[in-house]
C-alpha positions in Angstrom: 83.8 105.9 130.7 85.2 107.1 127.4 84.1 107.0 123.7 86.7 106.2 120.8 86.2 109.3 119.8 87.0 111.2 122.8 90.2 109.1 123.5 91.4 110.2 119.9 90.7 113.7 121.4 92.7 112.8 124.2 95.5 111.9 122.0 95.9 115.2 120.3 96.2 116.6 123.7 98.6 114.7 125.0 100.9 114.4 122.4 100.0 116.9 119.6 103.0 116.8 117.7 101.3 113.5 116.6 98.7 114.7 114.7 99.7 113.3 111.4 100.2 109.8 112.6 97.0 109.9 114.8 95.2 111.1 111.3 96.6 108.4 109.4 95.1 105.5 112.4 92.1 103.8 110.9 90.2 102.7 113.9 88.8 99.1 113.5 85.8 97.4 115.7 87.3 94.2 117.4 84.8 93.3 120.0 86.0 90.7 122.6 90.1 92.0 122.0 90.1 93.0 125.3 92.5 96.0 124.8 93.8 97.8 121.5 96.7 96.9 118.9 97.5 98.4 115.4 99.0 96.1 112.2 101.5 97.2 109.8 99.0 99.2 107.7 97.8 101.4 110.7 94.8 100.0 111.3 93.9 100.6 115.0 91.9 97.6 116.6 90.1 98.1 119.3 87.4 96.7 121.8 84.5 99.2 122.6 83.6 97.6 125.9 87.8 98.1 126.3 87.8 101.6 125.9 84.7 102.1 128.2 86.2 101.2 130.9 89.4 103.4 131.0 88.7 107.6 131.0 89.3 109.4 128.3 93.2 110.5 129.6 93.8 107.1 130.0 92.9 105.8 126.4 94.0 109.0 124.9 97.7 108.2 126.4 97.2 104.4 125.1 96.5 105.6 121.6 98.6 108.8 121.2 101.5 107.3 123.6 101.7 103.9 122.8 100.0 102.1 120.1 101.1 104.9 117.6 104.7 104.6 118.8 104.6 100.7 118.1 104.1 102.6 114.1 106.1 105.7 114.2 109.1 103.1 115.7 108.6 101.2 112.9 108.6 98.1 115.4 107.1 95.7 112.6 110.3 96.2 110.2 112.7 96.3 113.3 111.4 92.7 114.6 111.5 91.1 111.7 114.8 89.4 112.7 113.8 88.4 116.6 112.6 84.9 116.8 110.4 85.5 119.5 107.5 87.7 118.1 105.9 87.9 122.0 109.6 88.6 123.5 110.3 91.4 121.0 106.6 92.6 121.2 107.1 93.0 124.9 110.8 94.8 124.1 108.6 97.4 122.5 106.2 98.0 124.8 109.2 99.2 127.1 111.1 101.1 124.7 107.8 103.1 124.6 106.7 103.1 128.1 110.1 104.1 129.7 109.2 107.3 128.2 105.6 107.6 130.2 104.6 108.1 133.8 103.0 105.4 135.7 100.0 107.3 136.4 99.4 107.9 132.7 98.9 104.5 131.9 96.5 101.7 132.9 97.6 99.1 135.9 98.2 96.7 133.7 101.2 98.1 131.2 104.6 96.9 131.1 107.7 98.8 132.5 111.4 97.8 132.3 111.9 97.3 135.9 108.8 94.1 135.7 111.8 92.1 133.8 114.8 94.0 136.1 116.0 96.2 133.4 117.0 99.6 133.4 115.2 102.6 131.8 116.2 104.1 128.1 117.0 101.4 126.2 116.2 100.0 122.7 113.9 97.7 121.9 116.7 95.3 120.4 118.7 95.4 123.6 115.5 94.8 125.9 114.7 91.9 123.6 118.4 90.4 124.6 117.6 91.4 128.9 114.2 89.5 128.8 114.7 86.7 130.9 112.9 86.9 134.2 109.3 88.7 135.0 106.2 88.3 134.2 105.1 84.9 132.9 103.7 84.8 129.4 100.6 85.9 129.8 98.9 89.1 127.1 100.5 91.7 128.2 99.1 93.7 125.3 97.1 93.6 121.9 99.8 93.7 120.3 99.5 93.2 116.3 102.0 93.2 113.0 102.5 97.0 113.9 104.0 96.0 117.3 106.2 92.9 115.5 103.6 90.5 116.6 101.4 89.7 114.2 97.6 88.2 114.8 96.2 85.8 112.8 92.8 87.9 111.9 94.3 90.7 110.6 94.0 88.7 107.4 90.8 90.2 107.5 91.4 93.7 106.3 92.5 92.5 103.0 89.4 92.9 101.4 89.8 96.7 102.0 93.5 97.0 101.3 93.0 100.4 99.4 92.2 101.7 102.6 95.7 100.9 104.3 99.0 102.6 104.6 101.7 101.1 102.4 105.2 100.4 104.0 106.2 103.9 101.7 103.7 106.3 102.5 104.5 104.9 106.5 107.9 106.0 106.3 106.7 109.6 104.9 104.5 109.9 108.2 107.5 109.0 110.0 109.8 111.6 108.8 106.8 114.2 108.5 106.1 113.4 112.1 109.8 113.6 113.6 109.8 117.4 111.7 107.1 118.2 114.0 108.4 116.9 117.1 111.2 118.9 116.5 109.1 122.2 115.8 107.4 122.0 118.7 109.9 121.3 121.0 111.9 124.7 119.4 108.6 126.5 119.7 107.5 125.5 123.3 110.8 124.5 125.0 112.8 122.3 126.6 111.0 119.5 128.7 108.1 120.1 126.4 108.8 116.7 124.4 110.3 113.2 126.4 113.9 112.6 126.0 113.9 109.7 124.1 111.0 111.2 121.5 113.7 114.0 120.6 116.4 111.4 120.0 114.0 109.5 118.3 113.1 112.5 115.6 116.5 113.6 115.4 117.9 110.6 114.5 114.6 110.0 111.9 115.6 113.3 110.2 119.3 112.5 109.6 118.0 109.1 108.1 115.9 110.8 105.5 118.2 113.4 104.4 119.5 112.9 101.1 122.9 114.1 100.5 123.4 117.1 98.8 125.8 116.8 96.3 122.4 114.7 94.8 120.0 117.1 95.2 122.3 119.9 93.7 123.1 117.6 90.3 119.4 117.0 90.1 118.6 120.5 90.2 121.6 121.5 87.9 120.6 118.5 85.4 117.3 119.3 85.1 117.9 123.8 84.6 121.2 122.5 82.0 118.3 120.2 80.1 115.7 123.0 79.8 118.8 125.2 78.1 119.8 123.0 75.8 116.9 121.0 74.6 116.6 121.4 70.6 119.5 122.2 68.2 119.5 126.0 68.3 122.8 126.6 66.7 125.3 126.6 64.0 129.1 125.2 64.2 132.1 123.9 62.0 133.0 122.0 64.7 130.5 119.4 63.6 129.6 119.5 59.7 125.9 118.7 58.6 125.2 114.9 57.6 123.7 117.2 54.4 127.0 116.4 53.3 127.6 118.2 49.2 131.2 117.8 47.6 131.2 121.5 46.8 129.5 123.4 49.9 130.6 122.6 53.3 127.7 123.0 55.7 128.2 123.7 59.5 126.1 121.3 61.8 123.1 121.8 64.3 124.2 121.8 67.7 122.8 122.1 71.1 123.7 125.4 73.2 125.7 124.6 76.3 124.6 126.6 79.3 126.8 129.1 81.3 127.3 128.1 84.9 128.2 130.7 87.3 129.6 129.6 90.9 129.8 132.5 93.6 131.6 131.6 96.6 131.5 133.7 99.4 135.4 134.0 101.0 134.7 135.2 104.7 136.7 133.9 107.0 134.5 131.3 108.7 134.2 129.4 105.0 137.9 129.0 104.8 138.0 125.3 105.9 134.5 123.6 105.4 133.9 126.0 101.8 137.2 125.0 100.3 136.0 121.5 99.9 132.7 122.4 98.9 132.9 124.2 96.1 135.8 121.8 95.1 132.7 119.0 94.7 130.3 122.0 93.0 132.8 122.8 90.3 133.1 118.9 89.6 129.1 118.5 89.3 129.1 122.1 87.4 131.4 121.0 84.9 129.1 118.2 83.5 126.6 120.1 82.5 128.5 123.5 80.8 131.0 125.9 80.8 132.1 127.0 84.5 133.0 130.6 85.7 133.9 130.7 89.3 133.9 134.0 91.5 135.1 134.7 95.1 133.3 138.0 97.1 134.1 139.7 100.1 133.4 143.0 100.1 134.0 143.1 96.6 133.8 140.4 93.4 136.2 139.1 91.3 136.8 136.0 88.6 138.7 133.3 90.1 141.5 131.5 87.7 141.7 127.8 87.5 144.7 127.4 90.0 143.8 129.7 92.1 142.5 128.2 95.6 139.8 129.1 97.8 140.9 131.3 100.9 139.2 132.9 103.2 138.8 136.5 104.2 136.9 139.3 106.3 133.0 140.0 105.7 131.6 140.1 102.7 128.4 141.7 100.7 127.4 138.9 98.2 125.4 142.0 96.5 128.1 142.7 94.8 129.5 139.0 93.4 125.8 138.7 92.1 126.2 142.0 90.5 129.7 141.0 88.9 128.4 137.5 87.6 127.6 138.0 84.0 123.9 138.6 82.5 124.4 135.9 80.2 124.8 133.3 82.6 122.0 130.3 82.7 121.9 130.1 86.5 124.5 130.7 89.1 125.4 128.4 92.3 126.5 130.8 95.1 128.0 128.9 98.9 128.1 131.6 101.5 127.9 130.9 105.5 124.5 133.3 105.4 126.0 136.0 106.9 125.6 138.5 104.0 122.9 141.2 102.8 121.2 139.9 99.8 119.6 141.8 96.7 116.0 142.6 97.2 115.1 141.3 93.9 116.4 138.8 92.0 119.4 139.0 89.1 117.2 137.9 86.4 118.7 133.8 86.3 118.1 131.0 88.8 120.6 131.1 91.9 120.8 128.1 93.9 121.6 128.4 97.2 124.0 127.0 99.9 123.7 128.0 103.3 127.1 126.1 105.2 127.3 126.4 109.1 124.5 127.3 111.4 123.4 130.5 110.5 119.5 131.1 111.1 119.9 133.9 108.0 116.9 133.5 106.0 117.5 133.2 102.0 115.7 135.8 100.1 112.6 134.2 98.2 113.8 134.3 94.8 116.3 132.4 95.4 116.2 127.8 95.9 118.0 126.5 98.8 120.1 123.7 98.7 120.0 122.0 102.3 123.9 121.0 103.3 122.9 117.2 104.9 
């Protein structure tokens, strides 16, 4: 016999690179269920008498290894185009149980091989390979979380402050598929099921956002802060305090000083060329552009000149030779350089290309290359 709170216990165990989603489950009392489902806002239903029965392994693996995969699958928004809510409900269950032991789970679960498929496929393609097995009996609870909705989950309603919106789901998702990936780089291989890696892997190339957008938002908002207010004088735009006998230069906003450092070591020959082809574009939009190569040494590149590659290189001294002046400097380098111990007095952003482990000193703001 097991307690709810014991099975949640369970859970952690058994899959503890879950912890955020199993956090985010709000358990809720549904006596006479008969087993457990979860709904679209991660509410967990349950039968008490249900989870009595089974040990504490056993509803910590139904908990932590299946009803939160129906969420973290996002089988609710991936169903909504199946017909069959009970078909596609039971397509689930197997795209999450392939992944378990039999022994791990009660008796009673489904398995691809009940409706003569094979193991490792989606739910959408065991939804199109259900056509013999079982008859339609419950197989499961079920619920909207599994893309098969019940009728009294109208209930929580009334307390819809205390459910998980469709947005703050998907940020569990991607937090979660992080952490699967951290602690199957910490512990191993074999320490995380197949299909749970490809699962995270393919989560964290759907969130990335490209960076070419997170480098113009960075640059935007750093070109902003420089030139908000009218700080200065020119002739190249006359005051609107316009006298016939006195001409008056006009107020005009500073533009900032852009500094691009690219790092010409042989390995940033092909992939670099192109990249700071794209930087010099976003650059351009928000001020005036200076743009250095370093190897061993620095030196100011001239408009036509192109971007080759070269031996090692010491980005010490291209941060040295970038002007003092400058707003804030954009340097692409494959990592493989020493790096100043303190920073050059102007905000340098950062990126890493390749798949250099090097770690960016800590005054300086990484832009991920997605």
């Amino acid at each position: 016999m097991s307690s709810l709170e014991e099975a949640f216990l369970a859970a952690r165990i058994f899959r503890p690179y879950y912890a955020r989603a199993l956090a985010a489950l709000r358990p809720v009392e549904r006596p006479g269920l008969g087993t457990m489902a979860v709904d679209k806002n991660w509410n967990l239903y349950f039968d008490p008498k249900h989870i009595e029965k089974l040990t504490s392994a056993v509803a910590g693996v139904c908990i932590g290894g299946h009803e939160v995969e129906h969420l973290l699958r996002n089988h609710c928004s991936r169903g909504e185009n199946f017909g069959d809510a009970w078909k596609w409900n039971v397509a689930g269950d197997m795209e999450i149980n392939d992944e378990l032991k039999k022994e791990e789970f009660p008796v009673s679960h489904v398995r691809p091989e009940h409706f003569l498929c094979p193991d490792g496929l989606t739910a959408e393609e065991y939804y199109e390979k259900i056509t013999v097995g079982k008859s339609r009996e419950k197989l499961c609870g079920g619920g909207s979380g599994a893309g098969n909705p019940l009728e009294w989950e109208t209930d929580c309603k009334e307390e819809a402050d205390k459910n998980i919106s469709e947005e703050r789901g998907e940020k569990i998702r991607e937090q979660v598929a992080r952490d699967v990936k951290t602690f199957s780089e910490k512990n191993g291989r074999g320490t995380v099921p197949a299909g749970i890696l490809v699962w995270a892997d393919s989560k964290i190339e759907e969130s990335k956002i490209p960076w070419q957008r997170v480098l113009r938002g960075k640059i935007k908002m750093n070109a902003r802060a420089f030139s908000r207010g009218r700080a200065d004088f020119s002739y190249t735009k006359l005051s609107r305090r316009f006298s016939p006998n006195f001409i008056r230069p006009g107020a005009v906003s500073p533009q900032p000083k852009i500094s691009i450092l690219a790092d010409t070591s042989g390995s940033m020959e092909n992939e670099g060329g192109k990249v700071l082809g794209e930087i010099k574009n976003i650059c351009r939009k928000f001020g005036d552009v200076e743009i250095f190569s370093c190897d061993t040494e620095a030196r100011k590149v001239g408009r036509r000149k192109k971007f080759l590659g070269g031996g090692g290189t010491d980005l010490r001294a291209g941060l040295e030779k970038i002007p003092r002046e400058t707003t804030f400097a954009v340097v692409i380098t494959d990592g493989e350089t020493p790096w100043p111990e303190n920073s050059p007095g102007y905000p340098v952003f950062v990126m890493v290309l390749g798949n250099s482990k090097t770690e960016i000193p800590g005054w300086a703001i990484q832009v991920e290359n997605s």
